[in-house]
N, C-alpha and C positions, 0 to 999 in steps of 0.2 A: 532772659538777658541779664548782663552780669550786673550791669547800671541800673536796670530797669528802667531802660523809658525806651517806648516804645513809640517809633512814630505813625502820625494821625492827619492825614489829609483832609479832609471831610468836604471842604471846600472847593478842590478839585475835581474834577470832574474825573471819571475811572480811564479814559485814554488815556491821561497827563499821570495820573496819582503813581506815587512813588510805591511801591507793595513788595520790602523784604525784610529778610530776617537780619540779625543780627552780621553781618558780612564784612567783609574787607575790600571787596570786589562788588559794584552794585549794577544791577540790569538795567538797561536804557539810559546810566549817564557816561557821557565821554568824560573821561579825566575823573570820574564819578561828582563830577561836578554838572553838565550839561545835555539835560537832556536830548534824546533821538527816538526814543519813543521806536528799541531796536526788538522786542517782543512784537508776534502780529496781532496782540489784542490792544496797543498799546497807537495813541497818533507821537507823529512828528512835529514838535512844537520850531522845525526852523531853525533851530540852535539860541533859542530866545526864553526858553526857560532852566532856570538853573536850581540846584537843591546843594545846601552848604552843609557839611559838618554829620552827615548822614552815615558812612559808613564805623565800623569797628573803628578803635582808632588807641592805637601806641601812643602816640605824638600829639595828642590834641591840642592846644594850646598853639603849638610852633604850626601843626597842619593846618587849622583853622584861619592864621594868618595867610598860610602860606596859597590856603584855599581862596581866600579872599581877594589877595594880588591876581591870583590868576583870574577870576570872573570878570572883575574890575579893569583887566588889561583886555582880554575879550572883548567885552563891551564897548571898548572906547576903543577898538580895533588897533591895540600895538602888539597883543598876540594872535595871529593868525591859525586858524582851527580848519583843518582840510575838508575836504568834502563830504558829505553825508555819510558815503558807502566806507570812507576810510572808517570814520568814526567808528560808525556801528561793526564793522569787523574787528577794531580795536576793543570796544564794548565786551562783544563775543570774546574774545581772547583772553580778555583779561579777569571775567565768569567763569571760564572753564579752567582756568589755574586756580581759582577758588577751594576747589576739590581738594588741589594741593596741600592747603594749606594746615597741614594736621597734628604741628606742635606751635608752642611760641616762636622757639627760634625761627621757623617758616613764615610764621606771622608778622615777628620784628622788621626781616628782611625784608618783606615784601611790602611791608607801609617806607620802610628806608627807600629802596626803590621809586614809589609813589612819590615819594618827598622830593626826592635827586628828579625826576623825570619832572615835575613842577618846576622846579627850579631850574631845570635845563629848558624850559618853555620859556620862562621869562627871564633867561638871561642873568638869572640872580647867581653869583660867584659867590657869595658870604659861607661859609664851611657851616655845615649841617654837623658837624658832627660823627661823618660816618669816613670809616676810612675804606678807601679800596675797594668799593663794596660790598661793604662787611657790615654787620650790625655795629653801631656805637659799641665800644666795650661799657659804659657804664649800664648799659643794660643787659649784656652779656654778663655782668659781675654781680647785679642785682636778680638775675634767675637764678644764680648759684643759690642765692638766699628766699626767693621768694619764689610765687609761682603769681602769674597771670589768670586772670578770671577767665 
């Protein structure tokens, strides 16, 4: 991993525990925030346990925020999360675009994506940043120069 850290559940019990690699796209959470427990070695906690700030991450700072509104709205029921089966086929879907994901600029897009889709859940209109569905340009002007881990 580029950061090096690796996460460690230990106290979880192996249904619930979270077990991936370094991703964009994570198994068993919706929004990859809330668990469904969508692997069959895996339980379903309900939609009652949540994992923050876990996947690969472009945007950290602004998604961790952004992660946080959404749990927080969840919980106190002003964002509404459909039903199990939606969930985990959204899970599913959004794992198997993962494969996809096989330069940065595929990467950028698709955490921008994740961002807009948070922010279309809870109704947050404040500008990300991204235009048109397009990566931010400052990070499109900054891989002219640099490369990503």
């Amino acid at each position: 991993l580029c950061t090096g850290y690796k996460h460690s559940f230990p106290f979880m019990p192996n249904s619930l525990n979270l077990q991936c690699g370094n991703e964009y796209n994570l198994p068993n959470l919706y929004r990859n925030l809330q668990w469904y427990g969508a692997d069959k070695d895996k339980a379903d906690a309900g939609g009652n346990l949540f994992y923050m700030a876990m996947q690969n991450q472009i945007y950290t700072y602004t998604m961790f925020s952004m992660q946080a509104r959404w749990v927080v709205s969840v919980i106190k029921g002003v964002v509404e999360v459909p039903d199990r089966k939606v969930c985990v086929a959204d899970i599913e879907e959004k794992c198997e675009r993962e494969r996809d994901l096989t330069d940065s600029y595929k990467m950028i897009q698709s955490q921008t994506d994740y961002m807009k889709q948070l922010a279309a859940d809870l109704g947050y209109n404040e500008n990300l940043d991204c235009s048109q569905n397009s990566c931010p340009s400052f990070v499109l002007n900054w891989l002219g120069v640099q490369w990503l881990c």
